[in-house]
C-alpha positions as CSV (number, residue, x, y, z in Angstrom):
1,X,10.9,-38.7,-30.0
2,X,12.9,-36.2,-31.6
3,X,15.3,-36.8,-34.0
4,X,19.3,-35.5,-33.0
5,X,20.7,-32.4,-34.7
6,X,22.8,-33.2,-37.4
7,X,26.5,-30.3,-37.0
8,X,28.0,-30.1,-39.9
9,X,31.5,-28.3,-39.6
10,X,33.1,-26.0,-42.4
11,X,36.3,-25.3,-41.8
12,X,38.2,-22.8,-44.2
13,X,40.7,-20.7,-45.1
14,X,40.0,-18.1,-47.2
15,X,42.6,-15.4,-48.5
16,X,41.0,-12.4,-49.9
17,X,37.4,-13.1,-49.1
18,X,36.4,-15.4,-52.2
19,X,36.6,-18.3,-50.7
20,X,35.0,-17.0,-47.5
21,X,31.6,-16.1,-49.6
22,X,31.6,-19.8,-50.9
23,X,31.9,-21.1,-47.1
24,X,29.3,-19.0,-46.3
25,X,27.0,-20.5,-49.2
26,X,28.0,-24.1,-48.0
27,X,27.1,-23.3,-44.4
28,X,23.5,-21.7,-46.1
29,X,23.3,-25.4,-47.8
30,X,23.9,-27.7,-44.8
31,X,21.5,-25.3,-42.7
32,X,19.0,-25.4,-45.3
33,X,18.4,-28.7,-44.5
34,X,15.4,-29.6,-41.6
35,X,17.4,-30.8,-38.6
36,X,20.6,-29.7,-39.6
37,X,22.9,-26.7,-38.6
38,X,25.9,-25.5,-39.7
39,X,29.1,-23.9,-38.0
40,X,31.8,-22.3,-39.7
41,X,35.5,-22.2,-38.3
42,X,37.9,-20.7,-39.9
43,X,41.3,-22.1,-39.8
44,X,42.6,-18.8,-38.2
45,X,40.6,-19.5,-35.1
46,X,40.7,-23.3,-35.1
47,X,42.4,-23.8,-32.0
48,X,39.0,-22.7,-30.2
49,X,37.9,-25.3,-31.8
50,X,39.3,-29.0,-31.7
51,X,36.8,-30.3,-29.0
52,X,34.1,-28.6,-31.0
53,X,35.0,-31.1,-34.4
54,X,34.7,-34.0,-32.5
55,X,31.5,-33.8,-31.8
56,X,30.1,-33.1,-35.6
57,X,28.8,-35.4,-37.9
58,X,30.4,-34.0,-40.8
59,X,33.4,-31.8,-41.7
60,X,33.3,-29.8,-45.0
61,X,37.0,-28.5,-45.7
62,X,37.4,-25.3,-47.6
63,X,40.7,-23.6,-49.0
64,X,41.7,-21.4,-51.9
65,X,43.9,-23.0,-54.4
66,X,47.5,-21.1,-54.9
67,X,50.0,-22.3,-57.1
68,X,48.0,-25.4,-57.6
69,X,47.7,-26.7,-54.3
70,X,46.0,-25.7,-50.9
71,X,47.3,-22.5,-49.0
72,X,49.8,-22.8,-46.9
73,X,47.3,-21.4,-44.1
74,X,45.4,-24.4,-44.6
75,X,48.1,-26.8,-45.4
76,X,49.3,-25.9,-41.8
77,X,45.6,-26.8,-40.3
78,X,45.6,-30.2,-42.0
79,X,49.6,-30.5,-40.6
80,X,48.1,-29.7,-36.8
81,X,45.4,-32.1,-37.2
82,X,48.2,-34.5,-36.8
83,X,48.9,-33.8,-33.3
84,X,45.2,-32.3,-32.5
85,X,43.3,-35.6,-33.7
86,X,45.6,-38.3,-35.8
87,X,47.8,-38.8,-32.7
88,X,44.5,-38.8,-29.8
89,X,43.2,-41.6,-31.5
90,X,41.9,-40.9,-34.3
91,X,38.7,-38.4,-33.0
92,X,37.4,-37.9,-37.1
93,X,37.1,-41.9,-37.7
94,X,33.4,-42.4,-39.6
95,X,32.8,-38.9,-40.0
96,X,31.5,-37.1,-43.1
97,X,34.1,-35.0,-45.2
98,X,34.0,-32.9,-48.7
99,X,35.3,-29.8,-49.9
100,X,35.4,-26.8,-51.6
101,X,37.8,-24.4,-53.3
102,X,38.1,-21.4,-55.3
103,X,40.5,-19.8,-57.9
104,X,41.0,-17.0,-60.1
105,X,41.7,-19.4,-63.1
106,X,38.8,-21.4,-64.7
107,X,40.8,-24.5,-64.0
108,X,43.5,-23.5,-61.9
109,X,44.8,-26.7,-61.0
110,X,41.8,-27.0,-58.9
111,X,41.0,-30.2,-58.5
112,X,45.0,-30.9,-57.4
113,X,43.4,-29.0,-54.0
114,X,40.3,-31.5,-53.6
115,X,42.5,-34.4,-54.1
116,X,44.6,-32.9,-51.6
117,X,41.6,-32.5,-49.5
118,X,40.0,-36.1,-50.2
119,X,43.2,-37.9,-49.1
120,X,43.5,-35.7,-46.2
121,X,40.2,-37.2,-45.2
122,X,41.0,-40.8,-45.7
123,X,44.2,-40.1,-43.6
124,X,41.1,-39.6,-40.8
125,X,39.7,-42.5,-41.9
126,X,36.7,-40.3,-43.4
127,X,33.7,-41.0,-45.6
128,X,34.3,-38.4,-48.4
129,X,31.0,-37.0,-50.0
130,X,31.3,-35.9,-53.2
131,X,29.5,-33.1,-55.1
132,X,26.8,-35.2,-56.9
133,X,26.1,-33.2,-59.6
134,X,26.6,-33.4,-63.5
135,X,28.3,-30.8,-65.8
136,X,26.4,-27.8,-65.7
137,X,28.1,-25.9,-68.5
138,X,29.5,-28.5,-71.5
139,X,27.4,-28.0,-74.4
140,X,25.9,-25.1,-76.8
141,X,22.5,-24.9,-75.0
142,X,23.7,-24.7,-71.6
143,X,25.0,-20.7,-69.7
144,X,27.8,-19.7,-67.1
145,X,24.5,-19.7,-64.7
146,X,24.6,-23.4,-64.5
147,X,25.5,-25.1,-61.4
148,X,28.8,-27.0,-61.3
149,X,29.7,-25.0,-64.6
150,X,33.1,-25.6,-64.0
151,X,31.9,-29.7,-64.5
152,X,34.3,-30.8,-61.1
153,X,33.2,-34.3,-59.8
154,X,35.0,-34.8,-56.5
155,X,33.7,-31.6,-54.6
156,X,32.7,-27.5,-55.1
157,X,34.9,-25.6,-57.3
158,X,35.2,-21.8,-57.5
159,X,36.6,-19.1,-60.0
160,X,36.9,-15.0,-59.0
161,X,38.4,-12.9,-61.0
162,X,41.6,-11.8,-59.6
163,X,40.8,-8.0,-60.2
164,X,37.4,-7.9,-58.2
165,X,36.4,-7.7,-54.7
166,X,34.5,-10.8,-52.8
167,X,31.3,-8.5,-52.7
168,X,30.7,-9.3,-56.6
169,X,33.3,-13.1,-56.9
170,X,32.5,-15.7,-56.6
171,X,29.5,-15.2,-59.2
172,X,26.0,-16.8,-58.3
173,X,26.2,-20.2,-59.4
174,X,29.3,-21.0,-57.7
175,X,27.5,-19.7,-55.0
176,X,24.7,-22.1,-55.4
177,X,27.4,-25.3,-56.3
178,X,28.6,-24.5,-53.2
179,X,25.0,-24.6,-51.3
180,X,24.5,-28.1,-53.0
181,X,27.4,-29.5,-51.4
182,X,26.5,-28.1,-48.2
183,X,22.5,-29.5,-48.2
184,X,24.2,-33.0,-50.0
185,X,26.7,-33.6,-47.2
186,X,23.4,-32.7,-44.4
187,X,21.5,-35.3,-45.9
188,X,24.1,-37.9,-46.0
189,X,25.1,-37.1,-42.7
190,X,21.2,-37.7,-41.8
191,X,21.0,-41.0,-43.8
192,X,23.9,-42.3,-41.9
193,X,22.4,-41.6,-38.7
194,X,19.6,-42.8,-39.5
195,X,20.6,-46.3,-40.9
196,X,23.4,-46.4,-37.6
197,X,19.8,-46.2,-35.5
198,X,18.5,-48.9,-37.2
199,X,21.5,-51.5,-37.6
200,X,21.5,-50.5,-33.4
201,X,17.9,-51.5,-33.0
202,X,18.3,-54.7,-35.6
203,X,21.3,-55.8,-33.1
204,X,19.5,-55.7,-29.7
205,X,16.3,-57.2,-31.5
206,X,18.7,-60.2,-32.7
């Protein structure tokens, strides 16, 4: 018997580019993954797309950070979500969630933007992944080439320079944070389907 395809979702908004790279490398992560595909929505075209989220495992949100909080582009996605899901019953209950932004500043007020993001989530009644990895860049033997060199906990974090186009920012291991989060989130989307199958088979064996 063949195991279901795992969806994972990224939806995004992304300004200048930058922070459409970096959903592209999270889409690359969660596809990387046997039995597991990705789809990326941007927040542009998301009324398309409403049926199309409730029928993923996992939803990976993605905005730039300005002025130290999510665009208003996104903020208006997470505001429609109220009437397109919150108010039909709550369609994104037990679902997978994380996120991802990007900046020009190192910090940037960053992680204000996956807070945001994380609460948004448990407003959905979401299980929110984090990014699972350790600083990469916090000591005198480590480069700017490590992942998570920016050292965020909660989810992928991003920095272009403001001067540059998205065809050289965000630089290659943001690009690679970001394809982490994408494979972690696949997996524990798998795991969870997996141990949902067996709690199901446990019950009608009791």
């Amino acid at each position: 018997m063949t195991a279901p395809t795992t969806q994972i979702a990224i939806v995004y908004h992304s300004g200048y580019g930058h922070t459409a790279r970096q959903a592209q490398a999270v889409a690359r992560g969660a596809a990387g993954v046997p039995g597991a595909e990705s789809l990326l929505i941007s927040v542009d075209e998301i009324d398309q797309h409403w049926d199309t989220l409730e029928g993923v495992d996992a939803i990976i949100f993605g905005a730039p950070t300005y002025m130290g909080s999510a665009s208003a582009q996104f903020k208006g996605f997470m505001d429609a979500t109220s009437r397109n899901v919150f108010a039909k019953g709550g369609k994104w209950a037990n679902k997978l969630a994380a996120g991802f932004t990007n900046a020009a500043s190192r910090s940037g007020d960053k992680l204000n933007t996956l807070q945001q993001m994380s609460i948004f989530a448990a407003q959905h009644g979401m299980h929110w992944v984090n990014l699972g990895l350790p600083p990469g860049h916090n000591n005198s033997q480590s480069t700017e080439d490590s992942l998570n060199r920016h050292g965020f906990f909660l989810g992928a974090a991003a920095q272009s320079d403001a001067d540059v186009s998205a065809e050289v920012a965000p630089p290659p291991a943001d690009l690679r944070t970001a394809e982490h989060l994408g494979a972690r989130v696949a997996q524990v989307a798998q795991q969870l389907a997996a141990g949902r199958e067996a709690l199901a088979t446990l019950k009608k064996a009791a």
